[in-house]
N, C-alpha and C positions, 0 to 999 in steps of 0.2 A: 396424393399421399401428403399428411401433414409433416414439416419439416419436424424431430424432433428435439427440443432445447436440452443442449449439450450441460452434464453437470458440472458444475466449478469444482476444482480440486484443492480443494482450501490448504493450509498449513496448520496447524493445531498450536496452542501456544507451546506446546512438551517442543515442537520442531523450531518453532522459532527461538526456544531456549537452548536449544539442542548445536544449530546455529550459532547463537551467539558465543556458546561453551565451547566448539571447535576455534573461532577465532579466537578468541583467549588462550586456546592452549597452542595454536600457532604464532602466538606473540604479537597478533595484529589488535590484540584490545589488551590496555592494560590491567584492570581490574576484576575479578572474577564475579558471577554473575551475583546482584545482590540479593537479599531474603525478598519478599514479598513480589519481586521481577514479573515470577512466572503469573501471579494473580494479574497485575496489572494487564500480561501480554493476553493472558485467557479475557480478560473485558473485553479488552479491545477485538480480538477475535469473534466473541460473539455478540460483537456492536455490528460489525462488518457485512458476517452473515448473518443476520437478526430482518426480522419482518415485522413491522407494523401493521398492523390492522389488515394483514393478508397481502401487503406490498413491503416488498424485497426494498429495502433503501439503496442499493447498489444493485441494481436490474442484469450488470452485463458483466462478463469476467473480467472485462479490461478495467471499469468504476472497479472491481473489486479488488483487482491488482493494485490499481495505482492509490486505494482507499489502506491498504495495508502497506506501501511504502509511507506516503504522508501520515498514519498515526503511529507509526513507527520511528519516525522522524520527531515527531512532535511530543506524543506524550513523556517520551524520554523515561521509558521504562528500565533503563540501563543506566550506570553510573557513568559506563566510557563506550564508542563503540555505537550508537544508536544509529545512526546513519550509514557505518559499514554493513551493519544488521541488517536493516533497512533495505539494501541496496544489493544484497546478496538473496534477501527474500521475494525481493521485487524479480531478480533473476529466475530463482528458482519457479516460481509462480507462474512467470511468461512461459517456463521450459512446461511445465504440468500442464497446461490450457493451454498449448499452442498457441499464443501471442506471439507476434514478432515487430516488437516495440523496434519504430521509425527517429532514429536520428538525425534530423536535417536541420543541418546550421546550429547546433546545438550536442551535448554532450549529456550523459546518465548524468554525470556528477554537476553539471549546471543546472539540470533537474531538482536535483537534491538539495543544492544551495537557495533555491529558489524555492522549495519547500521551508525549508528550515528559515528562513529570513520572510516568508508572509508572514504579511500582518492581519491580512483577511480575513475576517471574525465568519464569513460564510463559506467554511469548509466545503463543503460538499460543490460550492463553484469552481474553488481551486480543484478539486479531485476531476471536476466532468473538463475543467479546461486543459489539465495535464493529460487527461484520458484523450481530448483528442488531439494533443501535440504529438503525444506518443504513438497511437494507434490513430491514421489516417483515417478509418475506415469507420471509427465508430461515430454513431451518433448517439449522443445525448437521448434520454428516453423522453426530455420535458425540455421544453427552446433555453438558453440561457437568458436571461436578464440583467443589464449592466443596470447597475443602480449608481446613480452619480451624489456626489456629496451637495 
């Protein structure tokens, strides 16, 4: 019997705005969410889960996880808040798809500092290298390559 592949339980950008608008109206963000937010978060949502040429850019639920904490972090779709957003999406995500992100010797929020402070123009390395600090377990679907300067 063939194993069947489990479906990822994505967030829609309506939840991740949904999200963001509960922290705000608990005072954990100061600014209310601004016009154009929600299009920016729908991109990036369907960059995330998007397929090219019949191949999935993010193969495994964990790349997918950690691919919507880092563009959540980054493209700064929010005026205040993007990293708390970020980082509670990232929660919610792990709880949906059964992830159970590993912290050894390391913390979420050094995670996220450590997003927010690359500089590394090869996103999708940083995402498959965070994917397996966090989840031991996963491998990368393509080897990684250090490319030295």
């Amino acid at each position: 019997m063939m194993k069947e592949k489990k479906k990822f339980q994505l967030l829609t950008s309506k939840d991740i705005c949904r999200v963001y608008k509960l922290l705000h109206k608990e005072g954990l963000i100061s600014f209310p969410i601004k016009q154009g937010a929600e299009g920016q978060i729908e991109a990036i949502v369907a960059s995330i889960n998007s397929s090219y040429f019949g191949q999935e850019i993010y193969r495994s639920p964990e790349e997918k996880t950690v691919a919507y904490l880092y563009f959540l972090i980054k493209d700064h779709a929010f005026t205040d808040g993007n990293k708390r957003t970020a980082t509670l999406c990232f929660a919610i995500l792990c709880e949906l798809n059964n992830l159970v992100p590993q912290y050894k010797g390391f913390s979420l929020d050094e995670v996220v500092v450590y997003i927010e402070k690359s500089k590394d123009k090869d996103y999708q390395r940083v995402i498959k290298v965070v994917a397996m600090l966090l989840f031991p377990d996963f491998e990368a679907a393509q080897p990684l390559t250090v490319v030295h300067p």
